[in-house]
C-alpha positions in Angstrom: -15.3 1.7 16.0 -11.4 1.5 15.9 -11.0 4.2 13.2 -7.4 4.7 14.5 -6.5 1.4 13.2 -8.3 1.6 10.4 -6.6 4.4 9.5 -3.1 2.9 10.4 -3.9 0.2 7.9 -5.4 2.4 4.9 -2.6 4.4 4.9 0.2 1.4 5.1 -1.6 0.1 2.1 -1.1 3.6 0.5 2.4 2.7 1.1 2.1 0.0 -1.5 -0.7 1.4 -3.9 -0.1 5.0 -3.5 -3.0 5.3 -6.2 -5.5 3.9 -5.4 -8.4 6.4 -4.7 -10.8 4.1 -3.3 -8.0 4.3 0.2 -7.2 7.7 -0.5 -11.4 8.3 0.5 -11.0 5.9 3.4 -8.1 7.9 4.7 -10.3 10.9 4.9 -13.5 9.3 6.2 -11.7 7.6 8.5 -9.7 10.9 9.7 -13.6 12.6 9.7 -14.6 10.4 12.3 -11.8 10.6 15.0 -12.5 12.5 18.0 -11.3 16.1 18.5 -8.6 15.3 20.5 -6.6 13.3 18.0 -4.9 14.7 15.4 -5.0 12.8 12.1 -1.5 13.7 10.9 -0.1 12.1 14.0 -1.6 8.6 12.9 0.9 6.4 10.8 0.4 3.6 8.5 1.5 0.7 10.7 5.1 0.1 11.8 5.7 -3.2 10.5 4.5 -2.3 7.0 6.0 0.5 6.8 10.0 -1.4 7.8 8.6 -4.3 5.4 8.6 -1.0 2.4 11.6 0.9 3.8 13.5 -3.0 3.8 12.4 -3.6 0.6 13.2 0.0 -0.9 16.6 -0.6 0.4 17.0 -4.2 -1.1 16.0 -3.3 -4.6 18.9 -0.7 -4.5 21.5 -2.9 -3.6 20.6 -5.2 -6.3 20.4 -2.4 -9.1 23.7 -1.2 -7.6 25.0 -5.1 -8.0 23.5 -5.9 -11.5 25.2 -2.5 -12.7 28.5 -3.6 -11.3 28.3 -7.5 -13.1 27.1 -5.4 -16.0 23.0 -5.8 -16.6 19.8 -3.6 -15.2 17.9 -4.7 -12.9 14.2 -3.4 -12.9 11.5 -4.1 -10.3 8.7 -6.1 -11.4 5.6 -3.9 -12.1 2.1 -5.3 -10.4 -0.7 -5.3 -12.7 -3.7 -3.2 -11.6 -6.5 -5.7 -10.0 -9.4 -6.3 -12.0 -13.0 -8.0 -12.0 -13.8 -11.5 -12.4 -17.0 -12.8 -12.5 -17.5 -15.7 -10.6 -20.8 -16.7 -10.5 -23.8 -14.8 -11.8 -24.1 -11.4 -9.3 -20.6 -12.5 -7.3 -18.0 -10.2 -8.3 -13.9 -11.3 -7.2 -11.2 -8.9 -7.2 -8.0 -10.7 -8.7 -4.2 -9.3 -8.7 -1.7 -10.1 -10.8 1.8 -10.2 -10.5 
């Protein structure tokens, strides 16, 4: 019954996996069942994720900028899209890898 929350946290993990559409449908159910009164556009994803992105944008600049100055690229490590992996027979685990 918190769909302001769970709105805050599908859209910080937009932030991260602006892709994926599975969130992108949450983001609108979600925003279907807030009340009249609240407007969805004024819901962020949550604060602290959003610094942690903002931070980490920032960071992977300054290193490109340094690796450029001692003379070699820098480029960010791409995540590999998640996948299945059968566990046990009808169990289904979502993996990541980095």
């Amino acid at each position: 019954g918190e769909y302001v929350k769970a709105l805050e946290c599908a859209k910080a993990y937009l932030l991260l996996h602006p892709d994926d559409e599975d969130v992108r449908d949450n983001v609108d159910y979600y925003e279907s069942l807030l009340d009249d009164s609240t407007d969805p556009a004024s819901i962020q994803a949550r604060e602290d994720l959003a610094m942690f992105v903002k931070h980490h944008k920032l960071e992977s600049e300054l290193i490109k900028s340094a690796a450029e100055g001692l003379g070699f690229s820098y480029t960010e490590p791409v995540r590999a899209k998640r996948r299945e992996e059968k566990v046990f027979k009808g169990t289904i685990r979502w993996t990541s890898y980095l």
